[in-house]
C-alpha positions as CSV (number, residue, x, y, z in Angstrom):
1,X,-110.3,165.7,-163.9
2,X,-109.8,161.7,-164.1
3,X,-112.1,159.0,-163.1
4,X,-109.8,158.4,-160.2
5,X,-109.8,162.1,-159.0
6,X,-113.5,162.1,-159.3
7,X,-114.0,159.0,-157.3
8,X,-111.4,160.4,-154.4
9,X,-113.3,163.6,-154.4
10,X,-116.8,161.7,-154.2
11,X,-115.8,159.4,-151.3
12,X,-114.6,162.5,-149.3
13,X,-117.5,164.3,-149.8
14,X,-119.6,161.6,-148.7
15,X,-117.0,160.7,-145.9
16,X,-117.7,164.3,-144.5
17,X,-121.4,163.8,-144.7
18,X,-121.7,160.8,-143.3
19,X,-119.2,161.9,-140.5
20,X,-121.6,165.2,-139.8
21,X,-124.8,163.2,-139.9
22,X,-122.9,160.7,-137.5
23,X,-122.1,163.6,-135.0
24,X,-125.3,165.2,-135.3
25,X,-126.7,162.0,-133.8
26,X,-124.0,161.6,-131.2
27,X,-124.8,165.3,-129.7
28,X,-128.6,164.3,-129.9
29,X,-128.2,161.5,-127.3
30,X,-125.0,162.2,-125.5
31,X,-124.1,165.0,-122.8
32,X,-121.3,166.8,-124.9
33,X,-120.3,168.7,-121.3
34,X,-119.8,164.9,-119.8
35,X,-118.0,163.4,-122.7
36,X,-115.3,166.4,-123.0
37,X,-114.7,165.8,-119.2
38,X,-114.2,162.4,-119.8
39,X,-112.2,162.4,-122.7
40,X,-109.7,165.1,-120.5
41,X,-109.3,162.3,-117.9
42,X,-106.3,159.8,-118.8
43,X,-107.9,156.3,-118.8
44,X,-105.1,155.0,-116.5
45,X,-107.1,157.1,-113.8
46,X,-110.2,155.9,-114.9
47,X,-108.8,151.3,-115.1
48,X,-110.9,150.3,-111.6
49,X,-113.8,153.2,-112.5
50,X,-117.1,153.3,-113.4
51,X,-116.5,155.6,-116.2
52,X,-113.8,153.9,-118.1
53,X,-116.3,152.6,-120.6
54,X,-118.1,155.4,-121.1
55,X,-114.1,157.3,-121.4
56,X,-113.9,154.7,-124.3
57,X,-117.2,155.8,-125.9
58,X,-116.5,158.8,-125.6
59,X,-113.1,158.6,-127.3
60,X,-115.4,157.5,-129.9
61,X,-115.8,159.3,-133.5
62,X,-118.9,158.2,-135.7
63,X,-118.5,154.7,-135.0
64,X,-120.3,155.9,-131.8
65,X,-123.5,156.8,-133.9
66,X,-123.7,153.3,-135.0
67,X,-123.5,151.9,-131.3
68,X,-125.8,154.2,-129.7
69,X,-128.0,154.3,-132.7
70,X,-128.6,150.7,-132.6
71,X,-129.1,149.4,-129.1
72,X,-125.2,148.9,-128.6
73,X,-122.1,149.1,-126.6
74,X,-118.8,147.8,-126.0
75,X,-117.2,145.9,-122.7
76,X,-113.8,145.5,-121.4
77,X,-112.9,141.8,-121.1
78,X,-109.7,142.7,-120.2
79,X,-107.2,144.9,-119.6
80,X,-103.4,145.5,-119.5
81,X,-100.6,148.3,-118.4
82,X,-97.9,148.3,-121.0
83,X,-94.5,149.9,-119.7
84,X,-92.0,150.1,-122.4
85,X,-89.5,151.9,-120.5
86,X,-90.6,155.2,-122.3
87,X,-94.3,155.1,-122.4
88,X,-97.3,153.5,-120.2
89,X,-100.1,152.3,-122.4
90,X,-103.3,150.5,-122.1
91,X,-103.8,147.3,-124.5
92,X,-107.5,146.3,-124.4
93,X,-109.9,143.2,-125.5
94,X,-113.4,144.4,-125.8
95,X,-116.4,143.0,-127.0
96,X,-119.5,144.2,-127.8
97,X,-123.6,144.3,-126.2
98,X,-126.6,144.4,-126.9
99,X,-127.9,144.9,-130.5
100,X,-124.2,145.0,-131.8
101,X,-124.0,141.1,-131.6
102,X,-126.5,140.4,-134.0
103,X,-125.6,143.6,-136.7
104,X,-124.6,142.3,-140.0
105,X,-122.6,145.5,-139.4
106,X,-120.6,144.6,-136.8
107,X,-117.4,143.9,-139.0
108,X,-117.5,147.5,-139.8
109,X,-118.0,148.7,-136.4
110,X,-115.5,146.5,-134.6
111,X,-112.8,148.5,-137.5
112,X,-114.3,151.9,-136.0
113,X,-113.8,151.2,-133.1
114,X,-110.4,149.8,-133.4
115,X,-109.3,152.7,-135.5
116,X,-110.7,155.2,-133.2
117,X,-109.1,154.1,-129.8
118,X,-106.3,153.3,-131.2
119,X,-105.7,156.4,-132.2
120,X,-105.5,157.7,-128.5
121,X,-102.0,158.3,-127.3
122,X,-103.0,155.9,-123.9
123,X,-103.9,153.2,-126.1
124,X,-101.5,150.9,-128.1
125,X,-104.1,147.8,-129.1
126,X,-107.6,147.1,-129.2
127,X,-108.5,143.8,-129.8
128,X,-111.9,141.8,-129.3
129,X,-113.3,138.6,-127.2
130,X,-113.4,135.6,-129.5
131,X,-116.6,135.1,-128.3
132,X,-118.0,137.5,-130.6
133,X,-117.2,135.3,-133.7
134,X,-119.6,132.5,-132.3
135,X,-122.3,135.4,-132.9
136,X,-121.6,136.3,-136.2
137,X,-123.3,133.6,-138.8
138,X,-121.1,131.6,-140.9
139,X,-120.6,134.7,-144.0
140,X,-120.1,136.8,-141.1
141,X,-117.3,135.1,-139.8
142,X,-115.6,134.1,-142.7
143,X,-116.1,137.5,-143.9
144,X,-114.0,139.4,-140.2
145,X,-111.7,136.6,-140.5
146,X,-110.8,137.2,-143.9
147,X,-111.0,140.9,-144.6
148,X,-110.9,142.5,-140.9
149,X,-108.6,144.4,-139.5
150,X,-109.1,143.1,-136.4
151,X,-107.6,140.1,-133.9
152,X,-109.4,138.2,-131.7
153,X,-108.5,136.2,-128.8
């Protein structure tokens, strides 16, 4: 076995740790029953509801840990119906609340939570609130700016 074979097969084991230990926490302080209805329910149905946040969160993988774990959640700042002729999609700018603003970790989260909606057929782009860069610190900033995978506007 190489160095590089033994590294890959280390970061997937801890990959599938972390992600157990992740939904372990989820099912301790969601409704699983609640979140499987929601996550049945296209979001187009759900654009002028209540629900459609908690239809994001739910959509959610262990990014969501992090978010409920920590006093946080995401908004929708905006919204738009994308018709390309073939498909209807949703393109989203969210930010973030509560403890999430001040997390060193938010650049990490903000990637989860890109990667995980936009992996939902309904979704084409997530994108976040430039607002949230005036509560990142300087390093912070510099550091989404530079090495995130996300866009702001």
């Amino acid at each position: 076995m190489t160095d590089e074979d033994l590294v890959a097969r280390y970061a997937a084991e801890a990959k599938e740790s972390l992600d157990a230990e992740a939904q372990k926490r989820i099912e301790e302080t969601t409704d699983p029953i609640y979140d499987a209805k929601l996550r049945a329910q296209s979001l187009f149905n759900l654009v002028d509801s209540t629900e459609l946040v908690p239809a994001l969160l739910a959509r959610l993988g262990s990014v969501r840990a992090a978010l409920d774990g920590h006093g946080g959640g995401i908004k929708v700042e905006s919204l738009e119906q994308v018709d390309d002729g073939e498909n209807q999609t949703l393109d989203f700018v969210l930010d973030l609340t509560g403890a999430c603003l001040s997390c060193g970790a938010a650049p990490g989260t903000l990637d989860g939570i890109k990667a995980d909606l936009e992996s939902d057929k309904e979704i084409t782009t997530i994108r976040f609130s430039s607002k949230l860069l005036d509560t990142f610190d300087e390093l912070g900033r510099e550091f989404i700016l530079a090495h995130g995978s996300v866009e702001f506007v």
